[in-house]
C-alpha positions in Angstrom: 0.0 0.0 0.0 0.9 3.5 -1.0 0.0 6.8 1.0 0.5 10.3 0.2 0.2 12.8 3.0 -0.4 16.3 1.9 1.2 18.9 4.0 -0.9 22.1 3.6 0.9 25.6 4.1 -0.7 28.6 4.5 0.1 31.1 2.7 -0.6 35.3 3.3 -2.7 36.5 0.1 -4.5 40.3 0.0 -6.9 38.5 -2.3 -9.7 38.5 0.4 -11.6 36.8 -2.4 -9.6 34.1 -2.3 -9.5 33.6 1.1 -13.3 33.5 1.8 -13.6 30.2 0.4 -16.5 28.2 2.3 -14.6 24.6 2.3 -11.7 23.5 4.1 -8.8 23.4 2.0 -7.8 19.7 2.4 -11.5 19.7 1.2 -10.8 21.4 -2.1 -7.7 19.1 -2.4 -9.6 15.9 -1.8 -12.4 16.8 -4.1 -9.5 17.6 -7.1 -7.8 14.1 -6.4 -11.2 12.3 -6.3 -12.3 13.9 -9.6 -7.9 13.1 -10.9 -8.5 9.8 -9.6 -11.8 9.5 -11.8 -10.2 10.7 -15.0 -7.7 7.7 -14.6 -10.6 5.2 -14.2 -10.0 4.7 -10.2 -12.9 4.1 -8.2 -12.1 6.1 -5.1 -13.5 5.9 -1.7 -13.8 9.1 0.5 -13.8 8.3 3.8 -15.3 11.3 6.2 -15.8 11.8 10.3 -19.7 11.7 9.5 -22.4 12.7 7.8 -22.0 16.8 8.2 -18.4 16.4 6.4 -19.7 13.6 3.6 -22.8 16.4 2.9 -20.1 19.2 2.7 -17.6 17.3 0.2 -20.7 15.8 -1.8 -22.0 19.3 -2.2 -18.8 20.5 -3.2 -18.3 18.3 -5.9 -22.0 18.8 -7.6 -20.4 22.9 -7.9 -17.8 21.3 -10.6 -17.9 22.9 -13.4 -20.0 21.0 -16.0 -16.7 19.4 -18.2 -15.4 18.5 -14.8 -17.9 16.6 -13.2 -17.0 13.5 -11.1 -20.0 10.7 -10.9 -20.4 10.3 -7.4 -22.7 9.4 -4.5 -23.2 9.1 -0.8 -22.9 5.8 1.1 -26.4 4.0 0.1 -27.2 6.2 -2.5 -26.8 6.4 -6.5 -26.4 2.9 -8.4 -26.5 -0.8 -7.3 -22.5 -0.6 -7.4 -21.9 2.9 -6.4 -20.9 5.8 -8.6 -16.9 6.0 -9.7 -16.7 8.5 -6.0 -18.4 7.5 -3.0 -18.5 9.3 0.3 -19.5 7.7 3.7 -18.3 7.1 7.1 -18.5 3.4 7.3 -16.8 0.3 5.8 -17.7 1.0 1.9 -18.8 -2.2 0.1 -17.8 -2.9 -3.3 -14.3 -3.0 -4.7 -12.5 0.3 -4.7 -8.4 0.5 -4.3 -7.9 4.5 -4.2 -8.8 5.8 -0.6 -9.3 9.9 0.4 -9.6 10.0 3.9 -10.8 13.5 5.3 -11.4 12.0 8.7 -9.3 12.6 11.5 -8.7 8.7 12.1 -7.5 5.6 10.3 -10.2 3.7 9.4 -10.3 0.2 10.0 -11.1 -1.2 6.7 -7.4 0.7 5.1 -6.4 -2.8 4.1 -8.4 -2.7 1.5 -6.8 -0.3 -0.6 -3.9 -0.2 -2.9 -3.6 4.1 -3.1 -4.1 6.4 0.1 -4.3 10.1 0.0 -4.9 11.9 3.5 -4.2 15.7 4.6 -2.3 17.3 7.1 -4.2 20.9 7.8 -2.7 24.0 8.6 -4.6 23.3 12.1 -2.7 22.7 15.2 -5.5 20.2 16.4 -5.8 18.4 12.6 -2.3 18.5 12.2 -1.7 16.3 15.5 -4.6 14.0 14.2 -2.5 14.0 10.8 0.6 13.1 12.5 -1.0 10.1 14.8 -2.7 8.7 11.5 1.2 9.0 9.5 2.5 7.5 12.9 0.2 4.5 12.4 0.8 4.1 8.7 4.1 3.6 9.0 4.1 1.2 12.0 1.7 -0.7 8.9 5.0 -0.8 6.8 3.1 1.4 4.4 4.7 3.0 1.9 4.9 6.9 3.0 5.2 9.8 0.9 4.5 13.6 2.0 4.5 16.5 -0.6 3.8 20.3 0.6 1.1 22.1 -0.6 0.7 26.2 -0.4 -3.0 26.9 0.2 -4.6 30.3 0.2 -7.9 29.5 1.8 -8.6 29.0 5.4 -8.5 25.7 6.1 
């Protein structure tokens, strides 16, 4: 198994435009991998803390612009098999190798994927969460990679 941690640095912008996003950053980032992920023909799993966040990241994908929409659907919605994207909380069903996790913990089910993608927020209590989840992964023998990312929206 492969994870990716995505350190996200703040950066100072005057564009107050920019920075009144309404979604988390690691938000925006996760919605952009899921709907990378798609284009490849990955059937991705976002994992979430509960149903506020999976409404939040499902509503933020339907605002894709029209030639970048990603097929998805909440846990126990859309099709028989699930859309390409799903978003839950619990142990997904189906067959799906590419995990986002937006939750603050490592879900139990991470076995089941091949391709991990999780977040380290430029938030003293998420970044702590981040580094216990990293901590974990690596005791797994996973496969760590970390890659920094500037963001300009509060996250």
């Amino acid at each position: 198994m492969n994870a990716i941690f995505y350190v996200l640095k703040h950066i100072n912008e005057q564009d107050e435009a920019e920075l009144d996003k309404s979604i988390p950053a690691h938000f925006d980032l996760a919605a952009r991998l899921a709907a990378d992920q798609f284009r490849l023909g990955k059937r991705v799993f976002i994992y979430t803390n509960g149903t506020t966040d999976s409404h939040v990241i499902d509503e933020y994908l339907w605002s894709f612009e029209a030639n970048s929409f990603v097929p998805h659907n909440l846990q126990g919605e859309g099709p028989a098999n699930g859309a390409p994207v799903e978003i839950g909380h619990s142990t997904p069903v189906g067959n799906r190798k590419v995990l986002i996790n937006l939750a603050t913990n490592v879900p139990d089910f991470i076995n089941r994927f091949n391709q991990v993608f999780d977040f380290v927020p430029d938030d003293q209590m998420l970044k702590q969460a981040a580094r216990d989840r990293y901590k974990y992964l690596r005791q797994m023998g996973v496969n760590m990679t970390t890659q920094d990312i500037e963001t300009k929206s509060n996250s």
